[in-house]
N, C-alpha and C positions, 0 to 999 in steps of 0.2 A: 332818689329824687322823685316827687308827686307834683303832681298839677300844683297843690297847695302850696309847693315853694313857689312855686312862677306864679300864682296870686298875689303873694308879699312880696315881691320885688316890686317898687313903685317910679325905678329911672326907668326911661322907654329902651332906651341900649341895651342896659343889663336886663330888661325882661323879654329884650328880643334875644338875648345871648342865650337867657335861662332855657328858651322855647326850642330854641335851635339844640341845644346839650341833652333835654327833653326827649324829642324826637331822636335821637339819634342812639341813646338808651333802648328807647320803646325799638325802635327797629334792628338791633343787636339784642334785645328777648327774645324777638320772632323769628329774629336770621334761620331757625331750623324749621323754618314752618314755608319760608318765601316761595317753594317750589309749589307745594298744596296751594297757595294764596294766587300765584301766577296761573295756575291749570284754572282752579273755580273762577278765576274774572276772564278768562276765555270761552268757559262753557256761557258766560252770560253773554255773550255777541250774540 
């Protein structure tokens, strides 16, 4: 799934579903990275 599918989706539902399924992709890529990502937005306080 890419952004470009959630572009062509034109019902507001299914392209809030798309965004939602999206995001949650993108953050099960990174899941091995969360701990690196959590420590760097700490040092930025």
């Amino acid at each position: 799934m890419t952004i470009r599918d959630i572009a062509m989706v034109r019902d507001a539902d299914a392209h809030a579903m798309q965004v939602h399924e999206w995001a949650r992709h993108v953050w099960s890529a990174w899941e091995r990275h969360h701990a690196t990502m959590r420590a760097w937005a700490e040092d930025v306080d």
